[in-house]
N, C-alpha and C positions, 0 to 999 in steps of 0.2 A: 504494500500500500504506500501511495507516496506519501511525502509530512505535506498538512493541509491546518486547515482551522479545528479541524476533527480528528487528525490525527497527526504524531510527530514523534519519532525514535530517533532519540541522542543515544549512536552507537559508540562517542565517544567518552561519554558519561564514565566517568572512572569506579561505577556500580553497577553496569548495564553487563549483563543483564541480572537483574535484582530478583527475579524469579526463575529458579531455573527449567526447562522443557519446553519453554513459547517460542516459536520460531520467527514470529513478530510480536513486538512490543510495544503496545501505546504509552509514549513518555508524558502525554500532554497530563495526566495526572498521578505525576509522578506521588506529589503527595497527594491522598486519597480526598477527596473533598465532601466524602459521604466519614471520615472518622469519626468525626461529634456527634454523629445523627445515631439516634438509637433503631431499630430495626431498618438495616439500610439492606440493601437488597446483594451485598457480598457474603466471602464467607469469614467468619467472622467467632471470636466466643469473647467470655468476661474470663479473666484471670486476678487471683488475687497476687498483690507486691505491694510488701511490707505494711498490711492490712489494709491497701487500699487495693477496690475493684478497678479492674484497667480494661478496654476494649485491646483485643489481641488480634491482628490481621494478618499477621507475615506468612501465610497459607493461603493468602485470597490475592487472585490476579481480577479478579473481576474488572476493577477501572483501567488494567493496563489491558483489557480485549478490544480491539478496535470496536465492534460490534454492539457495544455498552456503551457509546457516546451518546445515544439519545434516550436511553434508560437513566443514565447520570443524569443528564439537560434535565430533563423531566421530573426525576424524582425530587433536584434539585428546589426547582419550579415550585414544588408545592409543600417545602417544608419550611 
């Protein structure tokens, strides 16, 4: 996929790729922008550190799928 408005992979990114098995990777949110949002539609658990509850993502590629850019928009949209 080329890099656009909707999509963009920095293959020079000195963490890329941050997930390992995707053979394309959407950069454009690199950091998650569903994080704060309680049932966002990745995948996702709570973990406890040092008695605080934490959202836990580093298993979810959901936002780096090209394909999930108008499910983000969207979900975005209305939270």
């Amino acid at each position: 996929m080329e890099n656009s408005y909707r999509f963009f992979e920095n293959k020079e990114c000195q963490y890329h790729p941050c997930h390992k098995g995707m053979e394309s990777m959407n950069c454009l949110f690199c950091y998650c922008p569903l994080y704060s949002l309680e049932n966002c539609p990745g995948q996702y658990k709570y973990i406890e550190v040092n008695g605080k509850t934490m959202k836990e993502c580093t298993d979810c590629i959901f936002p780096h799928r090209a394909e999930n850019y108008d499910v983000i928009i969207d979900f975005l949209s209305k939270n």
